[in-house]
C-alpha positions in Angstrom: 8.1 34.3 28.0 5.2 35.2 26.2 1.3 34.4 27.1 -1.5 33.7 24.5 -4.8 35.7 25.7 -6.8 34.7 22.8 -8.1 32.1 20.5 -7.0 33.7 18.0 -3.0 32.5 18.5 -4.1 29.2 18.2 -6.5 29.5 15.4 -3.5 30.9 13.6 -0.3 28.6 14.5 0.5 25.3 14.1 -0.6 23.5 17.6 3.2 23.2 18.5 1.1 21.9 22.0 0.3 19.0 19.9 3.1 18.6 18.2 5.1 17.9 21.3 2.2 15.9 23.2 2.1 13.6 20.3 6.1 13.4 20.3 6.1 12.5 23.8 4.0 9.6 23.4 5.6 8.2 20.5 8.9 8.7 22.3 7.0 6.7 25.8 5.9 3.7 23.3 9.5 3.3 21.3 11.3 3.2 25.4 9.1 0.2 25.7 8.9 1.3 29.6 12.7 1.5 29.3 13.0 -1.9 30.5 11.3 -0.6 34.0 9.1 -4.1 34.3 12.3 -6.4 33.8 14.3 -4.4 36.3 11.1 -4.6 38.8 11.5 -8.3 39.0 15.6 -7.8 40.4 14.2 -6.1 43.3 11.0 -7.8 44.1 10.6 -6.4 48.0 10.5 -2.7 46.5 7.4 -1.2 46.6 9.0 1.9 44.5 10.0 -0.9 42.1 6.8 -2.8 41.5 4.6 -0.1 40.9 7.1 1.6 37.9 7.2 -2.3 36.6 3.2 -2.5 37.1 2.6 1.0 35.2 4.8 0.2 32.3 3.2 -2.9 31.2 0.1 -3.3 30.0 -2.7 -4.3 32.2 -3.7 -8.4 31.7 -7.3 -7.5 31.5 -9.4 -5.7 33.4 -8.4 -2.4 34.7 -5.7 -0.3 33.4 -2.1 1.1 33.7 0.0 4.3 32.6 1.3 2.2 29.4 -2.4 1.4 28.4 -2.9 5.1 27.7 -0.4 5.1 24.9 -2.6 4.2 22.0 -5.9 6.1 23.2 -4.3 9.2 23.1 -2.8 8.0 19.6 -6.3 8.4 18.5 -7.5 10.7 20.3 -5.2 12.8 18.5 -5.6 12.3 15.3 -9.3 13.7 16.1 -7.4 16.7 17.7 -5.2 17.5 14.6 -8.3 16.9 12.1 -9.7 20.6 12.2 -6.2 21.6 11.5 -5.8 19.7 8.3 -9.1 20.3 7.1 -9.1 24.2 7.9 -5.0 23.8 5.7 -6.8 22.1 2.8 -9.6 24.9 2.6 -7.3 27.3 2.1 -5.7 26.0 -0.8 -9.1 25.6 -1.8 -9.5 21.5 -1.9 -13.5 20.6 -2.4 -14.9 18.1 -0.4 -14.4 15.1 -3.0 -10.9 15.7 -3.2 -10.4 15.7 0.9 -12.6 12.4 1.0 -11.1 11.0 -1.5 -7.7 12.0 0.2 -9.1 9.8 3.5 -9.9 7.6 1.9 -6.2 7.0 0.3 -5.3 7.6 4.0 -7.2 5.0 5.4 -5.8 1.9 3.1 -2.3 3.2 3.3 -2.5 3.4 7.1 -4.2 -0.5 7.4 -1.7 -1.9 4.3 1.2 -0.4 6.6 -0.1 -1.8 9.6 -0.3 -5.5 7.9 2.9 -4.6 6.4 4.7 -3.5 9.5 3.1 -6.8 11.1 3.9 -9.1 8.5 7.8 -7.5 8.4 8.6 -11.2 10.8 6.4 -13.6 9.5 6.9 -16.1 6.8 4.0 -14.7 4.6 1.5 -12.0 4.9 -0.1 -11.6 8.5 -3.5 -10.4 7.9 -4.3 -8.8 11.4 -5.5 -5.6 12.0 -4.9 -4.8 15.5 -1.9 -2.5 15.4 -2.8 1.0 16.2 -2.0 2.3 12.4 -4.7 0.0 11.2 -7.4 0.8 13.8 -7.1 4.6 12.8 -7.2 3.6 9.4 -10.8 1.3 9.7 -12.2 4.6 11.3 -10.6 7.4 9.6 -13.1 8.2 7.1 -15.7 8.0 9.3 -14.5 10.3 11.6 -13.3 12.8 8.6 -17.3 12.7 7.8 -18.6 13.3 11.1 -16.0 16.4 11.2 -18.4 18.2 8.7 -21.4 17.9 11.2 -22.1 19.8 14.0 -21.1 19.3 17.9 -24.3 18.0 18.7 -24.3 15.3 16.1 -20.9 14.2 17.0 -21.9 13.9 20.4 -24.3 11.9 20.1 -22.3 10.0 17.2 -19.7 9.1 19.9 -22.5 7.9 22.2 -24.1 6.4 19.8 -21.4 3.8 18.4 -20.7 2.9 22.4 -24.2 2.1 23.0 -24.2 -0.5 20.1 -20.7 -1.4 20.9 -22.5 -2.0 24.5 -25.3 -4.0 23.5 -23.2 -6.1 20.8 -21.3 -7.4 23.7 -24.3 -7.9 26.1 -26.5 -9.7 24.2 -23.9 -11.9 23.1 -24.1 -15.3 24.7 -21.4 -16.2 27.6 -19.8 -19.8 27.1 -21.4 -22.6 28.6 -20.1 -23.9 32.7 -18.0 -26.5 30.8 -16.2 -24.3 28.3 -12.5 -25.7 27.1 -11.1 -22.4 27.9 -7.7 -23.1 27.1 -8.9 -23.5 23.4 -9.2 -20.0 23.4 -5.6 -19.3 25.0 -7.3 -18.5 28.3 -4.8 -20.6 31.1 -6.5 -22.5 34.1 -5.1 -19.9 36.2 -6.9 -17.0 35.0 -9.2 -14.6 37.2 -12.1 -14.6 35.2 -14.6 -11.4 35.1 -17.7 -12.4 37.0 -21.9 -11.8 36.5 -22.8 -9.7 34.1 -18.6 -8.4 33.2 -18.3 -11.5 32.0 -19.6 -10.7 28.4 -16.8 -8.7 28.1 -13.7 -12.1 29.1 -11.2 -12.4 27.1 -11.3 -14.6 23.6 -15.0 -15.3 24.7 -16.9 -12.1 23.8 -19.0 -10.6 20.8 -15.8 -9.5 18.8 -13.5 -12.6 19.7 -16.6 -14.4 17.6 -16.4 -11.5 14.6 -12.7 -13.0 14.6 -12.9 -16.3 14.2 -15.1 -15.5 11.1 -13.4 -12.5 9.7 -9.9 -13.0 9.6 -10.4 -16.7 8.4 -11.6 -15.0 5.4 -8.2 -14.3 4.6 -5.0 -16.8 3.5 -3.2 -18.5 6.6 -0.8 -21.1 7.1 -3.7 -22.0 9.4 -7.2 -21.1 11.0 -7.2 -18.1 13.3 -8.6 -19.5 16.2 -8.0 -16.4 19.5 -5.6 -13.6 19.9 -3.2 -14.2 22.5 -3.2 -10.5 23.6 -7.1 -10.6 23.3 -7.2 -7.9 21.0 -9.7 -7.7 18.3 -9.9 -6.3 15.0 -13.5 -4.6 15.9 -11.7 -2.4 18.4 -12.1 0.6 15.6 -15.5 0.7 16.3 -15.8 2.0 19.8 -12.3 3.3 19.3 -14.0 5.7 16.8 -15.5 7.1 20.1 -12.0 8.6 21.2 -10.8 10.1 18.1 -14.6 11.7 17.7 -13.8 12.8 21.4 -10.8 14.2 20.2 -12.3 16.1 17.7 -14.9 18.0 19.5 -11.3 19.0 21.8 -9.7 20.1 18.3 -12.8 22.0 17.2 -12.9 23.5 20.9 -8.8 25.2 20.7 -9.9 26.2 17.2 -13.0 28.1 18.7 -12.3 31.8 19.3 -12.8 31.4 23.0 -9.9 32.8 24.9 -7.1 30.3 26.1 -8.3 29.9 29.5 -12.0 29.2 28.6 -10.4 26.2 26.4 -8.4 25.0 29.3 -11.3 24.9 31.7 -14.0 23.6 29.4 -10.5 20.7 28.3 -10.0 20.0 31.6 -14.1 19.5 33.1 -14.8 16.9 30.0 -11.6 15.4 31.0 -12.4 14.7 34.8 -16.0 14.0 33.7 -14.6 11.1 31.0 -12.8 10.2 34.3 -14.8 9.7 36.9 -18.2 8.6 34.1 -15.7 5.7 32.8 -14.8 4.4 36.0 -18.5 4.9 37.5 -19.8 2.8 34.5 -17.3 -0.1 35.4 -18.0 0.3 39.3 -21.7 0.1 38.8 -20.9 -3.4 37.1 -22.6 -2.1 33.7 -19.0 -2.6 31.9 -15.7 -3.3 33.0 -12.7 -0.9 32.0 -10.7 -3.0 29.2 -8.2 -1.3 27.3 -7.2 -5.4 25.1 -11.0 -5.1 23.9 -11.9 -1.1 24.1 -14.6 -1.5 26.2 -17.2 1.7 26.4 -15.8 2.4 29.7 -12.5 2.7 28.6 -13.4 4.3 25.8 -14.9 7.5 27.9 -11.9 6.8 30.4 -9.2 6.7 28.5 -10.7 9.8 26.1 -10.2 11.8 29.9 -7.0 10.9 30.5 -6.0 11.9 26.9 -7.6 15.0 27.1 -6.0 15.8 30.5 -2.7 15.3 29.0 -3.5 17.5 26.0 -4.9 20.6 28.2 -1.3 19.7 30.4 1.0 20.8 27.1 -1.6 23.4 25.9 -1.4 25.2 29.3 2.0 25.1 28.9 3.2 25.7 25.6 0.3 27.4 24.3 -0.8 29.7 27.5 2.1 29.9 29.4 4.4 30.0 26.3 6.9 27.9 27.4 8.3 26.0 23.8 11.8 25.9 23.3 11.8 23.0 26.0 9.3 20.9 23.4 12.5 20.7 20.6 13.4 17.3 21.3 9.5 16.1 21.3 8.4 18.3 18.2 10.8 17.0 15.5 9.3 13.1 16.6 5.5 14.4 17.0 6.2 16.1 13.3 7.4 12.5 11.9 5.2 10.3 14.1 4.7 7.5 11.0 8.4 7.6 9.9 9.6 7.5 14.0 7.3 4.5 14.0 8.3 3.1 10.9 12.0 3.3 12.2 11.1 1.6 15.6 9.4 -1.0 14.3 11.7 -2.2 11.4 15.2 -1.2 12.8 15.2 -1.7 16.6 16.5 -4.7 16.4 19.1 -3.7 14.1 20.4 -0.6 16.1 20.3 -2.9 19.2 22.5 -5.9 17.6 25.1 -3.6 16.0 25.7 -1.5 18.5 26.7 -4.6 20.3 28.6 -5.9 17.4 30.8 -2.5 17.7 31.2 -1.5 21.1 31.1 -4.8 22.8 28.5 -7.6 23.5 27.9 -6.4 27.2 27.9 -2.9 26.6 24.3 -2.7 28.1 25.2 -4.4 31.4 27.9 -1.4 32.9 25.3 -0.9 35.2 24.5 -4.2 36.0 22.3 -6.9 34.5 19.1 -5.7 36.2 19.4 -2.3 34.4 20.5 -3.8 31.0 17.4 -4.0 29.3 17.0 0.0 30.6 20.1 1.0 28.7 19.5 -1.3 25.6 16.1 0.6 25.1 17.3 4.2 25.8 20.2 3.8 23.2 17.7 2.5 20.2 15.8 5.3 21.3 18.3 7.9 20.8 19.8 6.6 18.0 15.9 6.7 16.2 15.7 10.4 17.4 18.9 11.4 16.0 17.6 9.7 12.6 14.5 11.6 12.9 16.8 15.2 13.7 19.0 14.6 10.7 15.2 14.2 8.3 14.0 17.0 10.2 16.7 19.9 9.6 16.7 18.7 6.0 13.1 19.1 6.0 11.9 15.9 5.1 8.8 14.4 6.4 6.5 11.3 5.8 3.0 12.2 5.3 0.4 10.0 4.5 
């Protein structure tokens, strides 16, 4: 075992922390909870049961679960990794137009995939731009800007775009006492947010509105009238928030503070983001909504993912403990192609393996952990794929 006592191992090396933290969640999103929720329902009078089912779905609305932390610390990340890459150009002595002009490119490949990767279903093009490729691609080169500017500025950039984000969803006006609310996919049987949270209710709020304009401005076989998720396309903006988060954390482990200075200062703006997120949604000012990335959640979420990043620095970078990362590194190093994959051939992997090893091959354990074993077999199938690109050296970059 060895330990890092310095900055100056990380400043050096590749983040192989990062590498594995961002394998691990790609590897959590393709299990799709590993079919934890469908099991839950079999065995309805286990507590033990009902709280893995409730932390591996999403949350309907307000609050949040395990699962919803999946795509913030997708972003947050790609703040993390952005000192990296921009320290990796320098040296092979890139100007700044070149690197913009490199986001840039960055940005329209990551929202045409998205569309793309949406679309891969539908009859026609499916211009939405919710998927989490496309929401890092609307604020990429934003973010790659503010990366130029100092700590200070970012900070108050990050505060900045929540406050508007705040006050676009304040000011805007809540539906009347006879609103059709099933017009907006809302069912009778919804628990509405109350008072002032109400600005923020689903399919009724500043950037459900944005929504009905915006993505009308595109073709469809017919007008775009809610999300049934909730989700919105305007997202990016206080979403820019966490990967500018993020970034501050990716210029901190690049500092040449020693490794246990990082770790304390990671882990204090992690319980601060914590316990400020959930403070602003208990003091009614904004409720925590991970559908609509509220402010709260925004600061939340950005201290959970921060948590978890000073959890596999501590232990990979500090402690030194790697060769147990293998299996999360090769997936964290081809996060776009691993996604790719999931998207486009789960289906596939799950159908023929049926087709060739029998139709009920899933259910040797019993119907209520079929769904488990259908998900952990498309999983490693997609990480042997990934293996076999990885020891020939081939990687997607974008």
């Amino acid at each position: 075992m060895t330990t890092a006592q310095s900055g100056s191992t990380i400043k050096s090396e590749r983040l192989v922390s990062l590498d594995a933290y961002r394998g691990a969640i790609m590897l959590m999103m393709a299990s799709a909870g590993l079919g934890l929720a469908q099991a839950a329902r079999q065995f309805p009078d286990s507590g033990l049961w009902q709280f893995l089912g409730h932390q591996t779905e999403h949350a309907e609305w307000a609050g949040f679960t395990l699962w919803d932390i999946i795509q913030p610390a997708f972003m947050f990340m790609v703040g993390v990794a952005l000192p990296w890459s921009l320290a990796s150009r320098r040296a092979r002595g890139h100007s700044f137009g070149r690197m913009f002009a490199h986001a840039l490119w960055r940005a329209l490949a990551l929202v045409l995939l998205a569309v793309f990767l949406t679309s891969a279903w539908s009859k026609r093009t499916a211009w939405v731009f919710t998927n989490v490729l496309a929401q890092i691609g609307l604020g990429y080169p934003i973010v790659f800007l503010l990366a130029f500017a100092r700590p200070r500025m970012q900070w108050l950039a990050a505060l900045g775009i929540l406050v508007v984000c705040w006050l676009a969803f304040a000011l805007h006006p809540l539906p009347p006492a006879d609103f059709d609310w099933q017009s907006v996919g809302v069912p009778d049987d919804w628990v509405h947010l109350t008072g002032f949270a109400a600005h923020w209710e689903k399919n009724a709020n500043f950037a459900a509105t944005f929504d009905r304009w915006f993505l009308n401005l595109f073709p469809r076989e017919e007008p775009f009238v809610f999300s049934q998720g909730g989700y919105q396309t305007l997202n990016f903006v206080p979403s820019l928030a966490t990967m500018i988060f993020g970034l501050l954390a990716g210029q901190l482990l690049r500092s040449s503070l020693s490794i246990t200075q990082k770790l304390k200062r990671l882990v204090l703006f992690a319980l601060a983001g914590i316990v400020l997120g959930q403070a602003i949604a208990l003091a009614g000012l904004c409720p925590i909504v991970k559908r609509i990335w509220t402010p709260s959640w925004a600061i939340c979420s950005a201290g959970w993912a921060t948590l978890l990043l000073a959890g596999f620095v501590a232990i990979v970078e500090w402690r030194g403990w790697k060769r147990w990362t293998f299996p999360f590194v090769i997936v964290g190093l081809n996060p776009i192609a691993y996604y790719c994959l999931w998207q486009l051939m789960g289906g596939f992997i799950r159908d023929n393996l049926k087709r060739h090893i029998g139709p009920d091959v899933f259910e040797i354990a019993g119907q209520a952990y079929a769904p488990g074993l259908e998900r952990l077999a498309v999983l490693v199938v997609l990480w042997l794929v990934v293996l076999w690109m990885y020891r020939r050296r081939v990687f997607l970059r974008i």
